[in-house]
C-alpha positions as CSV (number, residue, x, y, z in Angstrom):
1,X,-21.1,3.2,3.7
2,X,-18.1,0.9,3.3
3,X,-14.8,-0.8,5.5
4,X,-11.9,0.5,4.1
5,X,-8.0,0.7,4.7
6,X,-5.6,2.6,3.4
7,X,-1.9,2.2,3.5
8,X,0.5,4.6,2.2
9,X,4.1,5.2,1.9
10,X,4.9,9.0,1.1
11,X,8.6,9.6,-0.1
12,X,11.1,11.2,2.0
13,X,11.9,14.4,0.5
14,X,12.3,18.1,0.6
15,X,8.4,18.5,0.4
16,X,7.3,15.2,2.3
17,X,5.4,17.0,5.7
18,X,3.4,19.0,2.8
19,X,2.4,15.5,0.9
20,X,2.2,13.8,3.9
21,X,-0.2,16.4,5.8
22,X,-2.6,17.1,2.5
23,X,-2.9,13.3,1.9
24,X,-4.1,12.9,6.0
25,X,-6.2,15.7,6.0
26,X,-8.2,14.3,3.4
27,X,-8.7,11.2,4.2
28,X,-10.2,12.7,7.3
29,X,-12.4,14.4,5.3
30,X,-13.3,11.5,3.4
31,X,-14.4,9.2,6.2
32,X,-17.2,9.3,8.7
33,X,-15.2,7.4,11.4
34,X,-11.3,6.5,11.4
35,X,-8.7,4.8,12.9
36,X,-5.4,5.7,12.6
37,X,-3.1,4.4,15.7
38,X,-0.3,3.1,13.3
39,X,2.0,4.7,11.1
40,X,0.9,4.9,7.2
41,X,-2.4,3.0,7.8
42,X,-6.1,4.1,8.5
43,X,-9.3,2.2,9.2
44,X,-11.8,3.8,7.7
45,X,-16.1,4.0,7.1
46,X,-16.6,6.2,4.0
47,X,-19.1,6.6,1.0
48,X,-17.0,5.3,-2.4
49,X,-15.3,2.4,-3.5
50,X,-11.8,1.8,-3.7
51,X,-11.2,3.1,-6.7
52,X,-13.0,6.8,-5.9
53,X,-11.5,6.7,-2.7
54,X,-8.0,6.2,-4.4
55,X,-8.4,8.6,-6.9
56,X,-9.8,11.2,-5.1
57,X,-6.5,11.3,-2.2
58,X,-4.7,11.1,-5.5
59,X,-6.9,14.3,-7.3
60,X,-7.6,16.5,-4.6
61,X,-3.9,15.8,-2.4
62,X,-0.8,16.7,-3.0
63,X,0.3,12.7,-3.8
64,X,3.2,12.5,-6.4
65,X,2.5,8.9,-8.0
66,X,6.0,9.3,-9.3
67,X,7.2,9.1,-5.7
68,X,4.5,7.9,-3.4
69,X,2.5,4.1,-3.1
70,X,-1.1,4.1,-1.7
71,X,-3.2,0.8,-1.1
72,X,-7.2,1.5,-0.9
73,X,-8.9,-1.7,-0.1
74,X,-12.6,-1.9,0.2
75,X,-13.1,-4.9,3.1
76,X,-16.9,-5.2,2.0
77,X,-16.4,-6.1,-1.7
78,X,-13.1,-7.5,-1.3
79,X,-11.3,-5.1,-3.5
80,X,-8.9,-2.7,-3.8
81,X,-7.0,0.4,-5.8
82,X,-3.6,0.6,-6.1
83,X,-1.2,4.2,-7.2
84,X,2.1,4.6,-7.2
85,X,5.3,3.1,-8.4
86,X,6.9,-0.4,-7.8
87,X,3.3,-1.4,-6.9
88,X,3.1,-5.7,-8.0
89,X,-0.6,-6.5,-8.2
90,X,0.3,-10.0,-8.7
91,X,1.8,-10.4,-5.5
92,X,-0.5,-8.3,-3.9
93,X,-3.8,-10.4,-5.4
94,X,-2.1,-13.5,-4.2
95,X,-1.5,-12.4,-0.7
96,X,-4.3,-10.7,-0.4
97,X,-6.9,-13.8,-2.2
98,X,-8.4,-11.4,-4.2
């Protein structure tokens, strides 16, 4: 099991509560524990890395990469998966130190 957060920004839109609500669901299904007290943000303990977490919210939600950003990072290993447009890992790696 791994530390993971996950940031999101879904895109206000006619079908944004449908996104929004599959992409949530399943990232309750993903973890064993959660927290979740802010807006766009989860704590999370889960199986995966931060690339198989990312991918599989991306896969098995209904995330438009198109339209919507999501940040996975894996605290443990000090890494992190990225979808979605506008997304600058360069600034992101050098905020982030890794």
């Amino acid at each position: 099991m791994g530390h993971f957060v996950i940031t999101f920004r879904i895109k206000s839109d006619d079908t944004y509560q449908t996104r929004y609500d599959s992409f949530t669901k399943k990232v309750m299904e993903i973890a064993e524990k959660f927290w979740d007290e802010t807006s766009s943000f989860y704590a999370i303990k889960a199986s995966g890395t931060a690339q198989s977490i990312c991918d599989q919210l991306y896969f098995e939600t209904d995330f438009v990469e198109s339209r919507d950003q999501m940040l996975v990072i894996d605290l443990d290993k000090k890494d992190k998966a990225v979808r979605g447009p506008d997304m600058y890992p360069n600034t992101l790696a050098a905020c982030l130190g890794f």
